[in-house]
C-alpha positions as CSV (number, residue, x, y, z in Angstrom):
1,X,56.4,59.4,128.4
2,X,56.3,56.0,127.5
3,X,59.2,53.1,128.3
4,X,59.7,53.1,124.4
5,X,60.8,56.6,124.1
6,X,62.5,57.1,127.3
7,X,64.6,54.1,126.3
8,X,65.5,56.4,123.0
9,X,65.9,59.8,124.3
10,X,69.7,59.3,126.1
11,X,70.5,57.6,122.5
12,X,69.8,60.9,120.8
13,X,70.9,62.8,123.1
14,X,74.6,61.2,123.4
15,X,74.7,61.6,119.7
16,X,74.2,65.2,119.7
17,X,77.0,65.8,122.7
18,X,79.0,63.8,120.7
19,X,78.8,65.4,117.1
20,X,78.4,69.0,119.0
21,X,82.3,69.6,119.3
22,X,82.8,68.7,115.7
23,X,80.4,70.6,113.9
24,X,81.5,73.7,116.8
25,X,85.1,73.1,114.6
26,X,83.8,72.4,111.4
27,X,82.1,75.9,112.0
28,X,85.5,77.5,113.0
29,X,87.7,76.4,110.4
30,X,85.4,77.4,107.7
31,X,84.5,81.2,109.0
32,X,86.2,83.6,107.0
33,X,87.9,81.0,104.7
34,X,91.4,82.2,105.5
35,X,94.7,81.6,104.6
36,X,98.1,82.2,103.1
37,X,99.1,83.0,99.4
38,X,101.4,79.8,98.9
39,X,105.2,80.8,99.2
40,X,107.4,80.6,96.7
41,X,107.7,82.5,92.8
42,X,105.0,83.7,90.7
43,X,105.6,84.4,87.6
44,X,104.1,86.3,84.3
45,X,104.3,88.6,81.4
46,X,106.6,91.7,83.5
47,X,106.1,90.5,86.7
48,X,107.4,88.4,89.3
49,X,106.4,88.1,92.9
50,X,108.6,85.9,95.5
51,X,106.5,85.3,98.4
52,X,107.8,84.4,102.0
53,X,105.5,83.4,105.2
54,X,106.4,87.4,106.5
55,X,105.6,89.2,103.5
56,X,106.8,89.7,99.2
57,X,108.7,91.3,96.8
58,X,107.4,92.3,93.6
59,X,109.7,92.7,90.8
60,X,108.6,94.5,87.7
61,X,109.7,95.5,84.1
62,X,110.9,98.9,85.7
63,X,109.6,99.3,88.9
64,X,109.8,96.8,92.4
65,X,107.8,96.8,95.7
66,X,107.5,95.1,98.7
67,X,104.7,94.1,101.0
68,X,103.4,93.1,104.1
69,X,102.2,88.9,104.8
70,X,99.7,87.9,102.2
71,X,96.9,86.5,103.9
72,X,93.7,85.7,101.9
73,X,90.0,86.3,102.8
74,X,87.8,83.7,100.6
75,X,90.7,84.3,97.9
76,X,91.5,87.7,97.7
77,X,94.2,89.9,99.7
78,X,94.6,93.6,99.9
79,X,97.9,94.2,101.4
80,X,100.2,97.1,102.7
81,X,103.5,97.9,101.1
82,X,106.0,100.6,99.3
83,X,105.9,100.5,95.6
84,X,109.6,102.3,93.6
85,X,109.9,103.5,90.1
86,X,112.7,102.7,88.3
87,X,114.6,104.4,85.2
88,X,116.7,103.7,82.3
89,X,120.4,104.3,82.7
90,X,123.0,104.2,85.5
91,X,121.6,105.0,89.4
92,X,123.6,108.3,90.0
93,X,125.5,108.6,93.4
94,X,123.2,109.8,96.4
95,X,119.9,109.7,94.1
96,X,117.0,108.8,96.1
97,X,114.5,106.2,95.5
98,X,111.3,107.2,93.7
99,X,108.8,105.4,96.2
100,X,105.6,105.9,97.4
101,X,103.1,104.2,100.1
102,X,100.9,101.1,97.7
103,X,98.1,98.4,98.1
104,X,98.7,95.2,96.6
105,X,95.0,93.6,96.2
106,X,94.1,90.4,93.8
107,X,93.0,87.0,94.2
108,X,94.2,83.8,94.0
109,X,92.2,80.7,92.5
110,X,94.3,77.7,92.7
111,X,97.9,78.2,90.8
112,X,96.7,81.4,89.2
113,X,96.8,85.3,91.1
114,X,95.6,88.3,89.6
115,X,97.5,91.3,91.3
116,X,97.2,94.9,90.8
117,X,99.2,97.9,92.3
118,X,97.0,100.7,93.7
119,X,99.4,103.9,94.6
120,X,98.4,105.8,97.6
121,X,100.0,109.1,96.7
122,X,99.1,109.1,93.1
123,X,95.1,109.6,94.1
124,X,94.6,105.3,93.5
125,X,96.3,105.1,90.3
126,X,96.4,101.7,88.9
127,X,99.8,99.6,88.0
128,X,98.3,96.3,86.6
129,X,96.8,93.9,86.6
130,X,99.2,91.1,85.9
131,X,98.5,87.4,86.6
132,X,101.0,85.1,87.7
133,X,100.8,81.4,88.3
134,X,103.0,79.8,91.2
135,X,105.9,78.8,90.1
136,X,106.0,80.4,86.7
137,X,109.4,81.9,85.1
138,X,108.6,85.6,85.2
139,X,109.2,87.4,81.8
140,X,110.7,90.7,82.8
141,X,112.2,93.2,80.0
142,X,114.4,95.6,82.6
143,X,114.2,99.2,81.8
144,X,118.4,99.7,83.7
C-alpha cells in the first residue's frame, strides 16, 4: 500500500466509527414507527373519544366503551376494550349493563382518526366508522 493511501485509511475509518452509533439510532427510532395516539378529546358527528396515556373512553350517541393504551404502529392501532349499549328511558334499579368484549382499530393521520368498533361476541359486527379530529367538540344526540 502506498504512503498516500495509508495516510487516508484511519481518516475513513474514524469517520465510520464515528457516524456508526448514529445511524445504529437513527435505525432504532425509526423501526416500527411507534407511538401514542395524542391525549386529549376527539371529537365528531356521534362520537367522542377522551384519551389518557393508560387508555380511552369512547362516548357515543347511545352506546360507551372503554379501552386499553392506544399505541400506534405506522398509524394505525387495534386495541382491547368493553363496548355497552345503551337505551332510551330511565336505567331501572339492579339492570345490568348490556356489554360485551370489542376491538377499537383505526388510524390516525395528523389531527384526524378514523375509528371503528369491532364486537367480539356479535361474530365482528361493525359499529363505525366515525372520524374524529383532536380537539373537536363531539356532536352526540343521547338516546337516555
Amino acid at each position: 500500500m502506498s504512503p498516500a493511501r495509508r495516510a487516508r485509511a484511519p481518516q475513513y475509518s474514524g469517520l465510520v466509527t464515528s457516524l456508526l452509533p448514529l445511524l445504529l439510532l437513527a435505525a432504532v427510532l425509526s423501526a416500527g414507527h411507534k407511538g401514542r395516539v395524542e391525549p386529549g378529546d376527539w371529537g365528531g358527528r356521534g362520537a367522542r373519544l377522551t384519551v389518557a396515556k393508560d387508555g380511552a373512553r369512547l362516548e357515543l350517541d347511545c352506546a360507551h366503551g372503554s379501552l386499553g393504551a392506544m399505541t400506534l404502529e405506522e398509524g394505525r392501532f387495534d386495541v382491547a376494550g368493553r363496548f355497552a349499549r345503551e337505551h332510551g328511558g330511565p336505567t331501572r334499579k339492579g339492570e345490568a349493563e348490556d356489554t360485551a368484549p370489542a376491538r377499537y382499530r383505526g388510524s390516525v393521520q395528523g389531527h384526524t382518526m378514523t375509528l371503528e368498533v369491532v364486537l367480539e361476541d356479535e361474530g365482528g359486527q361493525t359499529v363505525g366508522p366515525f372520524e374524529l379530529t383532536f380537539g373537536s367538540q363531539a356532536r352526540l344526540m343521547k338516546c337516555r
